[in-house]
C-alpha positions, 0 to 999 in steps of 0.5 A, spaced: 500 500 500 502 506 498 503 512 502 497 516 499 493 510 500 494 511 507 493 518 508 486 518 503 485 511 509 487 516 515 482 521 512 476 517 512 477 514 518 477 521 522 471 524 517 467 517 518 469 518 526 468 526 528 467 524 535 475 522 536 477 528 532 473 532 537 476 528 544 484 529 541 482 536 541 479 537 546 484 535 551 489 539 548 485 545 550 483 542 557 489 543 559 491 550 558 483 550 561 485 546 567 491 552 568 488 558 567 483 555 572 489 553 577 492 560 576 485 564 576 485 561 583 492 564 585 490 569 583 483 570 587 487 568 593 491 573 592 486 579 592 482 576 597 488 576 603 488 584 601 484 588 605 479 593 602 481 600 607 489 597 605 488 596 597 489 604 595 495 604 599 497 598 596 497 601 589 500 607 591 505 603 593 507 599 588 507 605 583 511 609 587 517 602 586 515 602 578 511 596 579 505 596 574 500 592 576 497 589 584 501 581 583 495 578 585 499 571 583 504 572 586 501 574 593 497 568 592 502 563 591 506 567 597 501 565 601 501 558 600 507 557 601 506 561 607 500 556 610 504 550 607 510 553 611 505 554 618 503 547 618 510 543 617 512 549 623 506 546 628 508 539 626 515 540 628 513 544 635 507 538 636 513 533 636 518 537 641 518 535 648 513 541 651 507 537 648 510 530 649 504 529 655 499 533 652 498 527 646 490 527 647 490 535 646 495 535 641 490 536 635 486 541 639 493 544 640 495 543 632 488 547 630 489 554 636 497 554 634 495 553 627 493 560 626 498 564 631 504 561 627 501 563 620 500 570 622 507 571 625 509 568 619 506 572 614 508 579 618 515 577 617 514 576 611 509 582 610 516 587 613 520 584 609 517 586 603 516 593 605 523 593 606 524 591 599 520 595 596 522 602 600 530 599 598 526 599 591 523 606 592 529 610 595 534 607 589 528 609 584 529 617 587 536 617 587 537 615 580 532 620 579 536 626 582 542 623 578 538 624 572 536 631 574 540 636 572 540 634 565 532 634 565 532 640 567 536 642 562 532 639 556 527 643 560 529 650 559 530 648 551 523 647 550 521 653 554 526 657 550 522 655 545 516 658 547 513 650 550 508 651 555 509 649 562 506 642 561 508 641 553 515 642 555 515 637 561 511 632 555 517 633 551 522 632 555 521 624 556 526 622 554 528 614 555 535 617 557 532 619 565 529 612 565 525 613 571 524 621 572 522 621 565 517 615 566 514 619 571 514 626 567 510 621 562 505 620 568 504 627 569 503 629 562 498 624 561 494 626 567 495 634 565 492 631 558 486 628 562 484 634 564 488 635 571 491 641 573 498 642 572 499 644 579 495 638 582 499 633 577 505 636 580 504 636 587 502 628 587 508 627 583 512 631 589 509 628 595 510 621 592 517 621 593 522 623 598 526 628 595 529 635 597 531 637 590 526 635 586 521 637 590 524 645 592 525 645 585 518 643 582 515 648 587 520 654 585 517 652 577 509 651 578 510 658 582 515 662 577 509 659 571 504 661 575 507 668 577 508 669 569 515 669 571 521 668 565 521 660 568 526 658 562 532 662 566 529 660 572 530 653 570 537 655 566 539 657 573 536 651 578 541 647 572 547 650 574 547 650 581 544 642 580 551 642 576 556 645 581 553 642 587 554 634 584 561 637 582 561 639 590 560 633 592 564 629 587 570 632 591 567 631 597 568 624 596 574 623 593 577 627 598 576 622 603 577 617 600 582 614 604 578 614 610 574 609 606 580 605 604 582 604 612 576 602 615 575 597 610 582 594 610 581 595 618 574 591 619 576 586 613 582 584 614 585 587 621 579 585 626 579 578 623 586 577 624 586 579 630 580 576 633 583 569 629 590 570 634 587 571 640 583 564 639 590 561 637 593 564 643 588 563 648 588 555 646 596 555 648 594 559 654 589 554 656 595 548 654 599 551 658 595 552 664 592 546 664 601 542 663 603 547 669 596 546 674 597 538 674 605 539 675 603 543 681 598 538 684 604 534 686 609 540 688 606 547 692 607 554 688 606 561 692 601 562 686 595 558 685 594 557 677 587 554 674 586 551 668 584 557 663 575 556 662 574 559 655 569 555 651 572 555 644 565 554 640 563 560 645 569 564 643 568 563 636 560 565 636 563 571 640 568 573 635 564 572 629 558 576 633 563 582 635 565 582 627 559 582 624 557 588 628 563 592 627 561 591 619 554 594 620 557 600 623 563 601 618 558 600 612 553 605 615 559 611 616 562 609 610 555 610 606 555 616 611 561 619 608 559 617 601 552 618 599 550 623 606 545 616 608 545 610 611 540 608 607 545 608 601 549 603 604 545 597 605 548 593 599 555 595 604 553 591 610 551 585 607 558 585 603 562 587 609 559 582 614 560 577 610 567 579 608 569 578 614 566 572 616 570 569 611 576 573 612 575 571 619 575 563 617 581 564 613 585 566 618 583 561 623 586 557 618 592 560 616 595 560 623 593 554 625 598 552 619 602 556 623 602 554 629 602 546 627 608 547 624 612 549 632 608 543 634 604 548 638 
């Protein structure tokens, strides 16, 4: 039998048999169906957990952090894994010694702590995605104030050019400014919609926490408002924004050497030093230790004791006293750096851990050291 014959036989097989074309079909599109109810449901989760009075602030919220859109899907995913989380939590505290003579009530238990363990959880979980969201809105506001002396720029050019006040901001969103130019975008299409001008740039301001972004607005609306030359006024805003990034570039290379020490102190002097102290105080308690049964046959003026340092407990201190050193050397240098604390966060977490690990790196090399004076 040929190939065409073969086919021509497929053929008529499916057209004398609709029924099983219409079942392969429709467990192609069952599938999907199947998914999209499964994600439905995530998502219906999601909103759900959101309370009506929050929900407002929520959105404000995520558009503050260049978020478009609620992440209902992810919301409701989070809080499955929350509640698997809880439940995995109360199985292992059910097991634990505390409830070993309350096994007739361990169900009842089970369902009251249940509850308490899945609100604990969700709040830690709760701040921590407030903390990620405010990291996100603070590095948004300072990439925007890094942008903006060049905005103001292209601003006073389309004034010049006889703009008014909310075409020439609707002209200057360049995709250059990234995130000043995508909220200038936000307030042009605001003043088009029929929102005054003033208005649209009072919620822009009100929304991010910038001094220089938010006088510099102001002194605009009141110059535009006052009939005043804006142009120049933005002409000489530019260039006091210039000279002041020109101030501050020196100011930080200036102390630059500062920055350079307390680095190499907390990263590598502390370690070392906390690493011998270890190494010593082991050879001191080796020492004692040979000296105090020597003396149990022979009587000394002096009583010496064994030396009662817990190496574990020294190591848990060490590493404890290291890791709060790198906070606060973090802090002053993103202090010297930046003006803030906040700007420094990506510093602690790199300074805590190199030095933990330059910590460990030392205790290893001097035990090298000292195992080769079989000390």
């Amino acid at each position: 039998m040929s190939e065409d014959d073969l086919v021509n036989r497929d053929e008529k097989n499916l057209n004398d048999n609709p029924d099983k074309k219409d079942d392969s079909s429709a467990k192609k599109d069952s599938e999907p169906k199947r998914k999209s109810k499964l994600r439905l449901f995530i998502e219906s989760l999601g909103d759900g957990i959101i309370p009506k009075k929050y929900r407002k602030g929520v959105l404000k919220y995520l558009e503050r952090a260049s978020i478009e859109g609620v992440p209902y899907f992810s919301y409701g995913v989070a809080t499955i894994i929350i509640f698997l989380m809880s439940v995995i939590l109360d199985v292992l505290l059910m097991t634990t010694e505390l409830f070993v003579n309350a096994s007739f009530a361990i169900p009842f238990l089970f369902l009251l702590l249940l509850p308490v363990i899945f609100t604990i959880i969700s709040l830690a979980i709760i701040i921590m995605y407030k903390l990620y969201l405010e990291a996100k809105i603070y590095y948004k506001v300072r990439q925007m104030e890094e942008i903006f002396p060049e905005f103001l720029s292209e601003l006073a050019l389309n004034l010049k050019s006889g703009q008014n006040l909310d075409e020439a901001i609707g002209n200057s969103t360049e995709k250059e400014f990234g995130y000043l130019g995508q909220e200038m975008e936000r307030v042009y299409k605001k003043v088009r919609l029929g929102i005054d001008i003033e208005v649209a740039i009072k919620e822009f301001t009100e929304s991010f926490d910038s001094d220089i972004i938010n006088e510099t607005f102001d002194l605009m609306v009141t110059s535009w408002k006052k009939g005043g030359t804006t142009s120049q006024l933005v002409d000489r805003l530019y260039e006091n924004l210039e000279m002041i990034r020109y101030l501050k570039k020196k100011v930080v290379a200036s102390v630059t050497s500062y920055r350079i020490f307390l680095s190499i102190v907390t990263i590598l002097i502390a370690p070392a030093m906390f690493a011998l102290s270890y190494h010593l105080i082991s050879l001191i308690k080796s020492i004692t230790g040979t000296i105090s049964e020597v003396s149990s046959n022979v009587i000394l003026p002096i009583s010496i004791n064994a030396v009662r340092v817990n190496n574990s407990h020294f190591m848990w201190f060490s590493a404890l006293a290291l890791i709060i050193m790198s906070v606060c050397t973090a802090m002053i240098i993103s202090i010297i750096k930046t003006g803030s604390i906040k700007e420094g966060y990506k510093q602690v977490v790199l300074f805590a851990a190199g030095s933990v690990i330059s910590y460990r790196i030392c205790l290893t090399i001097f035990e090298l050291f000292f195992s080769m004076f079989n000390i």
